[in-house]
DRENDO-1510 file (C-alpha; in Angstrom, 1 decimal, always signed):
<recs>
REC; n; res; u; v; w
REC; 1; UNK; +10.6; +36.9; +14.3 .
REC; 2; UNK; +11.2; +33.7; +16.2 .
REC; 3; UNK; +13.4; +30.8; +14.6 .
REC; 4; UNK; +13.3; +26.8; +15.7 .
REC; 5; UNK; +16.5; +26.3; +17.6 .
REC; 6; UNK; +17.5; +23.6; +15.7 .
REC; 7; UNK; +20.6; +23.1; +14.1 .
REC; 8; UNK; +20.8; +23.6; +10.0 .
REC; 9; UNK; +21.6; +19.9; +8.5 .
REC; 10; UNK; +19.7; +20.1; +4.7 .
REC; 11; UNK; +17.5; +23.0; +3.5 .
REC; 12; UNK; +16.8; +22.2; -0.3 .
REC; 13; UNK; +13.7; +20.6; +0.2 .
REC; 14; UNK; +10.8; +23.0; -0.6 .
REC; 15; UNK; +10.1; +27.2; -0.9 .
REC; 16; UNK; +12.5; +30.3; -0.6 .
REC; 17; UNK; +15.0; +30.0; +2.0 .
REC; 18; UNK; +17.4; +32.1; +2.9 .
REC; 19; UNK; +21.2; +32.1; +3.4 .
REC; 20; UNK; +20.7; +30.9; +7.1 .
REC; 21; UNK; +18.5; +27.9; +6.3 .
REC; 22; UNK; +15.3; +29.8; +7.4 .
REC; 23; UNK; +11.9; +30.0; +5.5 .
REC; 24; UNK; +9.4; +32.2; +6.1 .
REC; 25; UNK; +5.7; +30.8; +6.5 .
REC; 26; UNK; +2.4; +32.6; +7.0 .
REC; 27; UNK; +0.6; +32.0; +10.9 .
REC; 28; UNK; -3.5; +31.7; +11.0 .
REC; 29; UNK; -3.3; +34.6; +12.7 .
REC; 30; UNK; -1.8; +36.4; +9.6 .
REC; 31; UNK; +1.8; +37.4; +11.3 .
REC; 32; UNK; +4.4; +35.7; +9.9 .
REC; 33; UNK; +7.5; +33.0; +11.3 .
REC; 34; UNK; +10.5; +32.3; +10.6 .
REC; 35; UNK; +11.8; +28.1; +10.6 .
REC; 36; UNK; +14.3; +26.1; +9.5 .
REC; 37; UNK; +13.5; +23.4; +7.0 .
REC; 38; UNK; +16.3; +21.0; +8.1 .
REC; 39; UNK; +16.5; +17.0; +8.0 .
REC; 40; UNK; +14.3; +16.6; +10.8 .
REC; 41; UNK; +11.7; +18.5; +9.1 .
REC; 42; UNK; +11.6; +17.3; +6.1 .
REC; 43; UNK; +11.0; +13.8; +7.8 .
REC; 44; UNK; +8.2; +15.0; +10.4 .
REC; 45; UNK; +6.8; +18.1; +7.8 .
REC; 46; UNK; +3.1; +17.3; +8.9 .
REC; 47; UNK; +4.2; +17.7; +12.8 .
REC; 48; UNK; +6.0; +21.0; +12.2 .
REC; 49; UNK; +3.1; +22.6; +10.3 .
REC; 50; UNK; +0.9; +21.3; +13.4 .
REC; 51; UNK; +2.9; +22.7; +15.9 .
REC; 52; UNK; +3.8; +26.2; +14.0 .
REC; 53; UNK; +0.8; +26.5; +12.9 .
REC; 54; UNK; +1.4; +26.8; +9.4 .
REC; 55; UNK; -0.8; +27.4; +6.9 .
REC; 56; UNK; -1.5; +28.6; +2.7 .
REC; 57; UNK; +1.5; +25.8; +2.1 .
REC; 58; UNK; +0.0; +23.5; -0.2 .
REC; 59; UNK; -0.6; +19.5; +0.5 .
REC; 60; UNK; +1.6; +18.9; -2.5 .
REC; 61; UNK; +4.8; +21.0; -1.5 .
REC; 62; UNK; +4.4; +19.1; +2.3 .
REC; 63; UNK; +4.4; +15.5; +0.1 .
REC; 64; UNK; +6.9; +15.9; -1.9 .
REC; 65; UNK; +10.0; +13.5; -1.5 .
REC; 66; UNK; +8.6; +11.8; +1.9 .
REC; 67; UNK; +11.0; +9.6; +3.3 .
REC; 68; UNK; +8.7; +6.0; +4.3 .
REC; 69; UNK; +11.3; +4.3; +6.6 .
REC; 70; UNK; +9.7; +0.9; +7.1 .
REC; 71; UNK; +11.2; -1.9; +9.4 .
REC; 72; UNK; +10.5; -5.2; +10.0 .
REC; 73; UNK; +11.8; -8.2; +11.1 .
REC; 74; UNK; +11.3; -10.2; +7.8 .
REC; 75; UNK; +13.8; -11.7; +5.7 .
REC; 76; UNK; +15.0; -8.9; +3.0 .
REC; 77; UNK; +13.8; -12.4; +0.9 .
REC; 78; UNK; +10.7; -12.7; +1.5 .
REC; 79; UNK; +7.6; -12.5; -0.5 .
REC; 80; UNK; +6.6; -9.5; +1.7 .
REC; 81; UNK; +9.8; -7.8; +1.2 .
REC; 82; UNK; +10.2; -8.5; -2.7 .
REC; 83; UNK; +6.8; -7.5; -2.8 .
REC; 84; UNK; +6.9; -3.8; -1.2 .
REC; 85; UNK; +10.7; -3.3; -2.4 .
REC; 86; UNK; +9.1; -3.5; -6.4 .
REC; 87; UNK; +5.4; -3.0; -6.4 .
REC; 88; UNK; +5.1; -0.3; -3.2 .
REC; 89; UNK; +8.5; +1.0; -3.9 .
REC; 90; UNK; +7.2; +1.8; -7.3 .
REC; 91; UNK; +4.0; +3.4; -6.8 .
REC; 92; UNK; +4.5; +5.6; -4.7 .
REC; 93; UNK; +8.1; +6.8; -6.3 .
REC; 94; UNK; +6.8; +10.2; -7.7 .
REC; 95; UNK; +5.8; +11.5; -3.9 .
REC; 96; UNK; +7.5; +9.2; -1.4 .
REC; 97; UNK; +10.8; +7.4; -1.3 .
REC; 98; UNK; +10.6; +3.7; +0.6 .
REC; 99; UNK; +13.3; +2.5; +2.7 .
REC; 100; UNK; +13.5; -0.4; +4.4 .
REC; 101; UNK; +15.2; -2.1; +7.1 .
REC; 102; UNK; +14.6; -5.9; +7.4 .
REC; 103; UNK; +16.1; -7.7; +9.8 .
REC; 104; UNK; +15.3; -5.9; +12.7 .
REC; 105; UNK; +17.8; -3.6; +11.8 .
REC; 106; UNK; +15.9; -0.3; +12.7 .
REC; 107; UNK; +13.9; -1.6; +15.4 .
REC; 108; UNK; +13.2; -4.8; +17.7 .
REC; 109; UNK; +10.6; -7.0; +16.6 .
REC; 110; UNK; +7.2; -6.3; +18.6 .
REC; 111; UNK; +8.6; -2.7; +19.0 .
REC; 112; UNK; +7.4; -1.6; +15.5 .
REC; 113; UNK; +4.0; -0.2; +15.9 .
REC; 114; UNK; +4.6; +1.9; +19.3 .
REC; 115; UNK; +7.5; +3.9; +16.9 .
REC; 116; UNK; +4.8; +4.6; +14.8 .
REC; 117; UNK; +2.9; +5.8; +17.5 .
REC; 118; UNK; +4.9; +8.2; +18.9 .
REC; 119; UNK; +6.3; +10.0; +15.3 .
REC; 120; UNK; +9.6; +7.9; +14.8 .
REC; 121; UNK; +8.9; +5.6; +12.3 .
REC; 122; UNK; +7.4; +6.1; +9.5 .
REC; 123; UNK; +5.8; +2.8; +8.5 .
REC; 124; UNK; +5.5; -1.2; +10.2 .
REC; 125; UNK; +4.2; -4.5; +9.5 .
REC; 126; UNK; +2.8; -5.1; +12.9 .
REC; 127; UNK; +1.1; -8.7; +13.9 .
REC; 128; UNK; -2.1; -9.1; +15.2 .
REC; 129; UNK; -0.9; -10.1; +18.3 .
REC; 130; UNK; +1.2; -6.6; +18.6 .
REC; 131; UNK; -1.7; -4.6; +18.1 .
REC; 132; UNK; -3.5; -6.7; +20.6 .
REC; 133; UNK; -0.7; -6.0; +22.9 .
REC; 134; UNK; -2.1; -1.8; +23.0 .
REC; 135; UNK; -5.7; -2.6; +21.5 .
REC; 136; UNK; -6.7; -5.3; +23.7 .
REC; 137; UNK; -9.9; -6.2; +21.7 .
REC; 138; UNK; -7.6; -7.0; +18.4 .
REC; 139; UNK; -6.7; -10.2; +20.3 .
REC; 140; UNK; -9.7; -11.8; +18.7 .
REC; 141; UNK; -8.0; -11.9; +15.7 .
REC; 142; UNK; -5.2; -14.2; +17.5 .
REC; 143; UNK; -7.2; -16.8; +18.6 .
REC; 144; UNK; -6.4; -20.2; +16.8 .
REC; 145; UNK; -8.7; -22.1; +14.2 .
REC; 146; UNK; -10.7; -18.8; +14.3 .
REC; 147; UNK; -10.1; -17.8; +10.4 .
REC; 148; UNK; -10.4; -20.8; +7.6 .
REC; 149; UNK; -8.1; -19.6; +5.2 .
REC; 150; UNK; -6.4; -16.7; +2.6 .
REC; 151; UNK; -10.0; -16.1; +1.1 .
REC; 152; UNK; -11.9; -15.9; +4.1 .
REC; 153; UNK; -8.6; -13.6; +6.1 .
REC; 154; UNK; -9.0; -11.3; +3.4 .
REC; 155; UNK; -13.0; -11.0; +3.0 .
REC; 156; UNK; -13.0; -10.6; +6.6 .
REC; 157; UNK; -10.5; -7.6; +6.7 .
REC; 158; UNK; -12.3; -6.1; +3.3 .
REC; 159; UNK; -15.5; -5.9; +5.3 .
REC; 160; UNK; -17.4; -4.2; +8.2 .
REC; 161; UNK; -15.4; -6.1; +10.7 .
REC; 162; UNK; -11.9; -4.5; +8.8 .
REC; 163; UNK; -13.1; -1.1; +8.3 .
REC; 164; UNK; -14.1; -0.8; +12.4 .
REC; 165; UNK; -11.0; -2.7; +13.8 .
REC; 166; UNK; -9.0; -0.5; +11.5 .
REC; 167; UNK; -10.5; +3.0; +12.8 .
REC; 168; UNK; -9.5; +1.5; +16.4 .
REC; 169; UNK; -5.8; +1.8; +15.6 .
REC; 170; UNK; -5.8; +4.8; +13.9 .
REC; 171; UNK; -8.1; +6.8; +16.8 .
REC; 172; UNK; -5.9; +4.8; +19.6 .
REC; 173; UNK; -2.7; +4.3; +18.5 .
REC; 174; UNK; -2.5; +7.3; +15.4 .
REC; 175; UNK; -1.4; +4.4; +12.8 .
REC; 176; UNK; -3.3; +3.6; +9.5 .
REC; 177; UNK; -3.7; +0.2; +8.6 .
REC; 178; UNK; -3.6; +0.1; +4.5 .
REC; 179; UNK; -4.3; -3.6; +4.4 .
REC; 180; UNK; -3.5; -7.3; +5.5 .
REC; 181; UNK; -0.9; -9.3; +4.3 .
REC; 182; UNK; -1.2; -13.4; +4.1 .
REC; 183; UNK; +1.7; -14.6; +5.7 .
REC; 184; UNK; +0.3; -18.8; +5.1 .
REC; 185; UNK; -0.8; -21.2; +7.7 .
REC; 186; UNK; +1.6; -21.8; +10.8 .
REC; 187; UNK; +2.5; -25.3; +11.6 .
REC; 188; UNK; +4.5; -27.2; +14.6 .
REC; 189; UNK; +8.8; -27.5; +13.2 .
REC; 190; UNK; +10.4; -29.5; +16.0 .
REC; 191; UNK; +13.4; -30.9; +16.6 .
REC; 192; UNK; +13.6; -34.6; +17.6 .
REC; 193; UNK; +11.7; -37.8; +16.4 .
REC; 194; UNK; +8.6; -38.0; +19.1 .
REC; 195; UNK; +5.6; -38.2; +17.1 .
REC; 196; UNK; +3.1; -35.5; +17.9 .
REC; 197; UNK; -1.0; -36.9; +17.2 .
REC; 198; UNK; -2.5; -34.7; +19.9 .
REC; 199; UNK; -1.9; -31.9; +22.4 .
REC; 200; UNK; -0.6; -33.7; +25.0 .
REC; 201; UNK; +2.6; -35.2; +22.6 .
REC; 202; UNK; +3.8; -31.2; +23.1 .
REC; 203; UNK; +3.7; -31.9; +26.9 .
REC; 204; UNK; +7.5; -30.4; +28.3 .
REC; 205; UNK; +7.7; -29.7; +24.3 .
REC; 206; UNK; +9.9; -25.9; +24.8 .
REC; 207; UNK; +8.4; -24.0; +21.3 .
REC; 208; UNK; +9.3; -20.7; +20.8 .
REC; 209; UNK; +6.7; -18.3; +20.3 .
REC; 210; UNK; +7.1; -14.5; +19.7 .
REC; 211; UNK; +7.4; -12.6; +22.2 .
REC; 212; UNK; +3.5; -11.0; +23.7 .
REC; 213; UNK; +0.9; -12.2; +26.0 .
REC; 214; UNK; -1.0; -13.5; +23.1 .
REC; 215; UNK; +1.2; -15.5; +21.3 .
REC; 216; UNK; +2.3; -17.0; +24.8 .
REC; 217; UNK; -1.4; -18.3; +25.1 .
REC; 218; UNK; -1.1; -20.1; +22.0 .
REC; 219; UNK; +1.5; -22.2; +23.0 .
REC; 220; UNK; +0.0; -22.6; +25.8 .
REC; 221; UNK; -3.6; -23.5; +24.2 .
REC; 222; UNK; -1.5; -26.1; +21.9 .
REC; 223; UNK; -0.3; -27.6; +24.6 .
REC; 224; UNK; +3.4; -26.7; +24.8 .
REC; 225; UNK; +5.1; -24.9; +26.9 .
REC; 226; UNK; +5.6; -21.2; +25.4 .
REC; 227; UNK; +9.4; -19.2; +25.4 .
REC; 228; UNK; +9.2; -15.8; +24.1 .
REC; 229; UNK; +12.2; -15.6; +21.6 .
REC; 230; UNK; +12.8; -12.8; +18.4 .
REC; 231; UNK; +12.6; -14.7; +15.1 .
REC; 232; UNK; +16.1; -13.5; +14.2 .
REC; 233; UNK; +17.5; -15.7; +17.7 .
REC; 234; UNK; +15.3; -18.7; +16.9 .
REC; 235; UNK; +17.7; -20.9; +14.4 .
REC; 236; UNK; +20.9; -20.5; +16.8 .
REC; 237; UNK; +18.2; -21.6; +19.2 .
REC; 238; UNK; +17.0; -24.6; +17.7 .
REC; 239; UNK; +21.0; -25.6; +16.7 .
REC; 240; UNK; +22.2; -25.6; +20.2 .
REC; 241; UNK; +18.9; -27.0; +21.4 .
REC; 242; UNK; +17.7; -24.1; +23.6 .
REC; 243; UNK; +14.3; -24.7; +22.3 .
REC; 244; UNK; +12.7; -27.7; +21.0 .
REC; 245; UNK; +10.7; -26.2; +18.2 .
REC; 246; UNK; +9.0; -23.4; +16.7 .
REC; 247; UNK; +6.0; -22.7; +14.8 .
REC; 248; UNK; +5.6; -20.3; +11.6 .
REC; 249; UNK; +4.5; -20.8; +8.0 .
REC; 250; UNK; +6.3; -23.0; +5.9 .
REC; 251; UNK; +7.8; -20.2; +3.3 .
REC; 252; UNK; +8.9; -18.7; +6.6 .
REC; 253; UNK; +11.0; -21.9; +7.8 .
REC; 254; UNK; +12.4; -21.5; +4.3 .
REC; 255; UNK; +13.5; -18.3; +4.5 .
REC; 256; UNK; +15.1; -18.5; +8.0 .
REC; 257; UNK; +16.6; -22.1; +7.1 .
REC; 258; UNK; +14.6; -23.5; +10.2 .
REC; 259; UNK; +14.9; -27.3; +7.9 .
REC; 260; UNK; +18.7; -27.1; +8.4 .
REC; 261; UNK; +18.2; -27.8; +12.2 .
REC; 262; UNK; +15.1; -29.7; +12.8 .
REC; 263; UNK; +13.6; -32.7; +11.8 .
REC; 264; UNK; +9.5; -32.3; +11.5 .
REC; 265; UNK; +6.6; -30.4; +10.6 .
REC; 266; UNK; +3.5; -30.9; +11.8 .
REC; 267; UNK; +0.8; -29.8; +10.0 .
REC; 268; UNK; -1.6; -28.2; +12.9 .
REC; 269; UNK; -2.9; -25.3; +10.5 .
REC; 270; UNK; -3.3; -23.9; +14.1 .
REC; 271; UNK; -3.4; -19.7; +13.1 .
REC; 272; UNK; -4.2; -18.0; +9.3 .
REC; 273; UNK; -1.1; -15.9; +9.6 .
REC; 274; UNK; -0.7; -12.1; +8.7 .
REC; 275; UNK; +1.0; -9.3; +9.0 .
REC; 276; UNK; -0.3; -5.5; +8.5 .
REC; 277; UNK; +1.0; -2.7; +6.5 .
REC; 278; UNK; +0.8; +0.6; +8.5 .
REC; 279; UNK; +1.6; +3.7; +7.8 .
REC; 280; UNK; +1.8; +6.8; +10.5 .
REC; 281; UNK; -1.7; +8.9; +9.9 .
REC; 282; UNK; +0.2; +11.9; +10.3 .
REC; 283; UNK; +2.0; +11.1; +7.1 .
REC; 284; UNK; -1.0; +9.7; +5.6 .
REC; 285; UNK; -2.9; +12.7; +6.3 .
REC; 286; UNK; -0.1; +15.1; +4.4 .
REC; 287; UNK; -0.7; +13.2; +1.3 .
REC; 288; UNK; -2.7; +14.5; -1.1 .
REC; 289; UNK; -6.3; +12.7; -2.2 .
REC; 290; UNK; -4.2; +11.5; -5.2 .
REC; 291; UNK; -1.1; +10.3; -3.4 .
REC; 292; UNK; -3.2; +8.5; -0.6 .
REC; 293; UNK; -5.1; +6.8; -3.4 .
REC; 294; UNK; -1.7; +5.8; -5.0 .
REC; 295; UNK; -0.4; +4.3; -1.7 .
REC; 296; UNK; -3.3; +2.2; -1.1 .
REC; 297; UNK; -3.6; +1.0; -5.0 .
REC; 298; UNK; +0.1; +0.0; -3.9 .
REC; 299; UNK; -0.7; -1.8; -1.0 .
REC; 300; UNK; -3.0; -3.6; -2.1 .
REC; 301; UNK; -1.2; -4.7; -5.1 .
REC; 302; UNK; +1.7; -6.1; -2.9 .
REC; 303; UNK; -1.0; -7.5; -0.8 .
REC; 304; UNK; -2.3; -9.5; -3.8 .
REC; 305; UNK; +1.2; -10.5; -4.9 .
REC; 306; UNK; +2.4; -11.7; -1.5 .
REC; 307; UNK; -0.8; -14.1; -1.0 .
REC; 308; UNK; -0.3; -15.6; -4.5 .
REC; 309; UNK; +3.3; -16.4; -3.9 .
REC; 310; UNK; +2.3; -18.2; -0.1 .
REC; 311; UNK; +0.0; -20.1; -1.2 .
REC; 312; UNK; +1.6; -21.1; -4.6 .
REC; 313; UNK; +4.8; -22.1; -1.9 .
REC; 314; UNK; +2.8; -23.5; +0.8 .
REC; 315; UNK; +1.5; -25.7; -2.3 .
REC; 316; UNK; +5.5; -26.9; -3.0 .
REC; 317; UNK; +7.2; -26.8; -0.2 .
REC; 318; UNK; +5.9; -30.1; +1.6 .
REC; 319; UNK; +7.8; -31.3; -0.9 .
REC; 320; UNK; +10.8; -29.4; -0.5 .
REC; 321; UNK; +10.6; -30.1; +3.0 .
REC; 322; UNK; +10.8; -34.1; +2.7 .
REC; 323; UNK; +13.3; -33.4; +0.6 .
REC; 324; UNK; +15.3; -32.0; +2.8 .
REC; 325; UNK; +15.0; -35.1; +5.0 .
REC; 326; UNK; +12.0; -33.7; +7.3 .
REC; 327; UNK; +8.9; -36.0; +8.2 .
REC; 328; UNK; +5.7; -34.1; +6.7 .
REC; 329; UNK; +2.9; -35.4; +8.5 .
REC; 330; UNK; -0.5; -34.3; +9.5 .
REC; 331; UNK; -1.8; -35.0; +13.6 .
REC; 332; UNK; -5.6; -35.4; +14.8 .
REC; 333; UNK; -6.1; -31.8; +13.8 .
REC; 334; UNK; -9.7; -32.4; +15.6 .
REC; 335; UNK; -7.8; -32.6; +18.8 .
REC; 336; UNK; -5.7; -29.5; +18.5 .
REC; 337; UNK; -8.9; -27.1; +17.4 .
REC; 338; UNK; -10.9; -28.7; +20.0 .
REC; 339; UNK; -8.4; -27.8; +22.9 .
REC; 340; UNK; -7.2; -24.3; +21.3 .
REC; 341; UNK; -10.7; -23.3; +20.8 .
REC; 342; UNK; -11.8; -24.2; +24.1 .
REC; 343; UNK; -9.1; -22.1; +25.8 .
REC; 344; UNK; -9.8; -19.0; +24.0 .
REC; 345; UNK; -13.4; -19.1; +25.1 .
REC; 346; UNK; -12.4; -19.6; +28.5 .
REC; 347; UNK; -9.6; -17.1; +28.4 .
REC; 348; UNK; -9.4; -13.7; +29.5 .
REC; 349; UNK; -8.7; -12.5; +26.2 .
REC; 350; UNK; -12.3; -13.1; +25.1 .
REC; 351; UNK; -13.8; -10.9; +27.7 .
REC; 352; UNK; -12.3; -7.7; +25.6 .
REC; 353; UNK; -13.5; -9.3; +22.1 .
REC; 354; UNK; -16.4; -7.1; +20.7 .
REC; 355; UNK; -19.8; -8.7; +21.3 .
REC; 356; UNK; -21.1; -11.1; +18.4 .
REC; 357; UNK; -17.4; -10.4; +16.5 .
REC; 358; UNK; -17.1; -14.3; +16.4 .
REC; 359; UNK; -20.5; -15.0; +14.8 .
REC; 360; UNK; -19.7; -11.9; +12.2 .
REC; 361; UNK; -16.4; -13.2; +11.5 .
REC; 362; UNK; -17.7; -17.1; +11.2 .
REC; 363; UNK; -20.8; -15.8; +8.7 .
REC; 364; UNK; -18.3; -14.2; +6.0 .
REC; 365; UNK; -18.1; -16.8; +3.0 .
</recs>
């Protein structure tokens, strides 16, 4: 019998195995092999049936005691984070075991998804604009002033539209997206008193935007001038005046402490934010019925939870903001949809946007 020449590291997870870490499994050929069930394994069980062909194992001995490492650069703080770290965490205890790493401690944001891709990550919350970056017709989904608001992000990504964008990453990419979370609507934070009424105030403006040929554009389109930065680089940035200004939602300033070092938010309203919770189809896929129903009951509760605390904050935190000494103010918001829109139109992204996607997305209520 042939063995897997990998070196023994844990072999208690599932079945008989013998004093050498092996375990016997039946071929579809009806011989038999030999394998090691070791640490590897037990993260990547769906692979190693694939590629040893295994079968008569049942779906719930493969699911049993998953690990679900998840990274992301989000604050450990954050709705998001509280959200999947109690209400995930929690449903899917009695089959999987979630673990995080926030920060970016696991991976580099923007790097999250393609780890997905190729088997070494277990689960992301990738942007639109970072599946655009490997699913080039997603990018309609980063275009400014495109979606209204939380009600109208989430009917859109519960419909037709959702269901066929969502097959696109799992046939291209081998990633299933279990829903969309509302990260609240991004606004201009700058440093510096210059009042900003139109595009053409952000003229030599330096905003950081996250770093991908999408998000670059929408600096662009808002008439700044665009420097790729990771969100975990962006406050030292603003401190020491590398950058002039960023732009995110207004719970995410609060989390990062952008208000500490800049003086204004302008409220462009310029992008419905979200975020994506993915999980590797190959690990969906060894879940049982059950289990795959319990992960996306899950999800979708931390969904619900995480857009009821943005919007309940994005409610307060003006407030909070002034308080801290910022000016609040709102420009010609005309102006800035007017220009954005216009330059998506025109752009190149548009060419790879499916054909009537706008007019679908536009007729949800």
């Amino acid at each position: 019998m042939s063995k897997l020449p990998v070196k023994r590291r844990s072999a208690e997870w599932f079945g008989t195995v013998d004093k050498n870490g092996f375990m016997i499994a039946p071929l579809n050929n009806g011989n038999w092999r030999t394998f090691m069930i070791d640490h590897l394994a037990r993260r990547n069980f769906l692979r190693l049936a694939v590629l040893t062909g295994v079968s008569g194992i049942s779906a719930e001995a493969w699911a049993k005691n998953v690990t679900l490492r998840f990274s992301t650069p989000a604050s450990p703080t954050e709705a998001s984070a509280l959200a999947l770290n109690s209400i995930f965490a929690d449903g899917v205890k009695d089959f999987a075991t979630f673990e995080p790493h926030y920060s970016a401690t696991l991976f580099k944001q923007g790097t999250e998804l393609e780890a997905v891709a190729r088997g070494n990550l277990e689960m992301a919350m990738p942007s639109a604009q970072e599946i655009a970056a490997l699913i080039p017709s997603w990018s309609i989904f980063t275009a400014g002033y495109l979606l209204r608001d939380a009600d109208h992000q989430r009917a859109v990504f519960h419909s037709d539209i959702g269901k066929e964008m969502y097959k696109l990453v799992e046939d291209k990419l081998g990633a299933k997206i279990l829903t969309v979370f509302y990260l609240g609507r991004r606004h201009l934070n700058l440093r510096g008193t210059r009042q900003i009424n139109t595009p053409a105030d952000l003229a030599s403006v330096t905003l950081r935007m996250p770093n991908s040929a999408a998000w670059q554009f929408l600096g662009n389109a808002l008439g700044a001038s665009p420097a790729p930065m990771a969100i975990t680089e962006v406050y030292t940035a603003l401190q020491t005046g590398a950058i002039d200004g960023q732009d995110n939602p207004l719970p995410t300033n609060r989390e990062f402490k952008f208000y500490e070092v800049t003086n204004q938010i302008v409220l462009t309203g310029h992008l419905v934010d979200m975020n994506f919770l993915a999980i590797s189809k190959a690990v969906w896929n060894g879940f049982t019925a059950q289990q795959q129903k319990a992960v996306m009951t899950a999800a979708e509760a931390c969904a619900d939870s995480i857009r009821a605390k943005r919007l309940a904050d994005e409610e307060e935190l003006v407030t909070f903001f002034k308080k801290q000494g910022l000016k609040v103010y709102t420009p010609d918001v005309g102006a800035f949809r007017s220009r954005v829109q216009g330059m998506y139109l025109k752009s190149n992204f548009a060419k790879d946007w499916p054909v009537g996607m706008v007019d679908r997305i536009n007729a949800i209520k």
